[in-house]
C-alpha positions in Angstrom: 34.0 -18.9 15.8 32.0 -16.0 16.1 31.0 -15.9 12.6 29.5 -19.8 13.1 27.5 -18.2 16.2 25.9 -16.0 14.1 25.1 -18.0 11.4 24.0 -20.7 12.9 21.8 -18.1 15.2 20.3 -16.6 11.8 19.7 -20.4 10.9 17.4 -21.2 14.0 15.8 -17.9 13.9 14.8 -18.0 10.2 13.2 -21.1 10.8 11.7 -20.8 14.6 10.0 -16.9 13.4 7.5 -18.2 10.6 6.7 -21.4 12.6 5.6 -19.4 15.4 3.9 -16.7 12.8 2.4 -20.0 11.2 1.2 -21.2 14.7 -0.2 -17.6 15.5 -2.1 -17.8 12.0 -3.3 -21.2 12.8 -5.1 -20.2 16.1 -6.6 -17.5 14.4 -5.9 -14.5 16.7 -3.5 -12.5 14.4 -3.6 -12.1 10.1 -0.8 -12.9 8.4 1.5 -9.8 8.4 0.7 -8.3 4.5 3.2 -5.2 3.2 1.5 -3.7 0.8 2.5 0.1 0.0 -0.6 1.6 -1.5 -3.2 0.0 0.4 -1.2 1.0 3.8 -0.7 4.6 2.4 -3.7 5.4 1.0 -6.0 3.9 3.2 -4.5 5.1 6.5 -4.3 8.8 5.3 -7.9 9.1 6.8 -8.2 5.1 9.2 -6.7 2.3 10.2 -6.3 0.1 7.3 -8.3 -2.8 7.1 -7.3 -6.0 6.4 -8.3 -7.6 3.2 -9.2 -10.6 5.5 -12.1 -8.8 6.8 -14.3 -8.9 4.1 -15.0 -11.1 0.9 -13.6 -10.1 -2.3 -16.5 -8.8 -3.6 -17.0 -6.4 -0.6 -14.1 -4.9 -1.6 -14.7 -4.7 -5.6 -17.9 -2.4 -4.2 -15.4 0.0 -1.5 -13.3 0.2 -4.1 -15.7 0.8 -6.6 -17.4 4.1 -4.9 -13.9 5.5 -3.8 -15.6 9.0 -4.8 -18.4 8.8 -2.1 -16.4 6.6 0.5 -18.6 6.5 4.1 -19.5 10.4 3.0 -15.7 10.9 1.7 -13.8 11.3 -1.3 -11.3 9.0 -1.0 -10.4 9.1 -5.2 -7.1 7.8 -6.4 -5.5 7.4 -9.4 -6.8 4.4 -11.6 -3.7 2.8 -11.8 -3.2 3.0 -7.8 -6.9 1.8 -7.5 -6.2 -1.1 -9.4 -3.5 -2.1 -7.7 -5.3 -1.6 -4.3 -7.8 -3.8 -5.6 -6.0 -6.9 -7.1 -4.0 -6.7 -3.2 -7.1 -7.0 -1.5 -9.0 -9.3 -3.8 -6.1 -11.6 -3.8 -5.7 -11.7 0.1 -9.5 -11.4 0.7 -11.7 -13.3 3.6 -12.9 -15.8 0.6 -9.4 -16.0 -0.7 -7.3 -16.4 2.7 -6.4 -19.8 4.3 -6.3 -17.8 7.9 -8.9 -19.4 10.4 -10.9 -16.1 11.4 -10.8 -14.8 7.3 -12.8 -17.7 6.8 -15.1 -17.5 9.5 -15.6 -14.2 8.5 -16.2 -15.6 5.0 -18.3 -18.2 6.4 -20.9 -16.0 8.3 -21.4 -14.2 5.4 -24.5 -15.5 3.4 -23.3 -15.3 -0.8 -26.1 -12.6 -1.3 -24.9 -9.8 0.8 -21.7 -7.6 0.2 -21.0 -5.7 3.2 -19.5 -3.0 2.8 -18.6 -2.8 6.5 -17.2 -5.8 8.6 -19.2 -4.7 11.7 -21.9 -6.0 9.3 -20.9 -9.0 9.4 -22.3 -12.3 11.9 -19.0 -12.9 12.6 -18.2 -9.3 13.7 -21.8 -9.4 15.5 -21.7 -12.3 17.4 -17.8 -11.7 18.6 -19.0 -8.0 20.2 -22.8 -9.3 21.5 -21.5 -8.4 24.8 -20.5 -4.8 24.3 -23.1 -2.5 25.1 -24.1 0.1 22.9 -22.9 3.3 25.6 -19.1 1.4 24.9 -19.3 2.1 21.1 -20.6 5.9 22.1 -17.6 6.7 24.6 -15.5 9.1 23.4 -12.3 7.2 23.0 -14.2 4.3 21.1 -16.3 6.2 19.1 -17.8 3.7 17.3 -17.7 -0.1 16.2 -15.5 0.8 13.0 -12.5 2.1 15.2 -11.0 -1.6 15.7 -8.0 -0.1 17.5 -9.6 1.7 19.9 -9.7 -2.1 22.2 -7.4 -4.1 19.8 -4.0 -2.7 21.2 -2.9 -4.5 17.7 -5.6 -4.6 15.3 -3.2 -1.9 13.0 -0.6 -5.5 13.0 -3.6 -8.0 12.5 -4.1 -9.2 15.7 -7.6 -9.3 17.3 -6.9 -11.6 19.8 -9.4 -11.8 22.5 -6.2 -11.9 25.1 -5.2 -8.2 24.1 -8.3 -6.2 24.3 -8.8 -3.4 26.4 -11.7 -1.2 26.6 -11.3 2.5 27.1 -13.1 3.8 30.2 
């Protein structure tokens, strides 16, 4: 009897968990969870890791591209662990992703430009109008780039509105 429990537990959560990840995803406040052991290691040995959803897949061809003078660093890997970076984000990129705010991103993004930075972005832009620019100089922001500074889960995806809070 016990062992019915728990199956039939594991059977209801299986299926209730992605539904509610799907609904999540829907709404747009949080990207789809991506596991990806390069990209997470090699990218947060200096920041946050940046979803691929951020930017279009030719913004991150470019990054990728000038790893030896990344934002004033050299951030060099490997070819083969560049590569594989790359095809991860290209293939989960804001012009690649069926998640709502990746393709608003996308969308505010005229075909021309390839930012390099998604605070350069009309998406990013219009979403912080309201934040003045002594917010992005406090210390514990520091600037626009440090997502996680107000988005308690932007390291998880989630950018939802509901979660921020801005350090004093």
């Amino acid at each position: 009897m016990n062992t019915l429990r728990h199956t039939v537990l594991l059977v209801l959560l299986s299926t209730a968990l992605p539904a509610a990840a799907a609904e999540q995803d829907r709404a747009g406040s949080t990207f789809p969870h991506l596991s990806h052991g390069a990209w997470q290691a090699e990218c947060s040995s200096c920041h946050m890791p940046y979803q691929p959803g951020l930017l279009p897949a030719r913004s991150w061809r470019r990054i990728m591209g000038g790893l030896d003078r990344h934002f004033g660093e050299n951030a060099s890997v490997d070819a083969h662990t560049a590569q594989d970076i790359l095809a991860f984000l290209e293939a989960n990129a804001a012009d690649r992703s069926s998640n709502r705010r990746a393709q608003r991103i996308s969308a505010s993004i005229p075909p021309g430009q390839t930012p390099l930075r998604v605070t350069e972005t009309a998406y990013f832009r219009r979403k912080h109008a309201e934040i003045g620019a002594s917010v992005w100089q406090r210390k514990a922001v520091g600037s626009p780039a440090h997502c996680a500074a107000c988005h308690t889960g932007a390291e998880a995806g989630d950018y939802s509105e509901h979660r921020v809070r801005i350090p004093r």
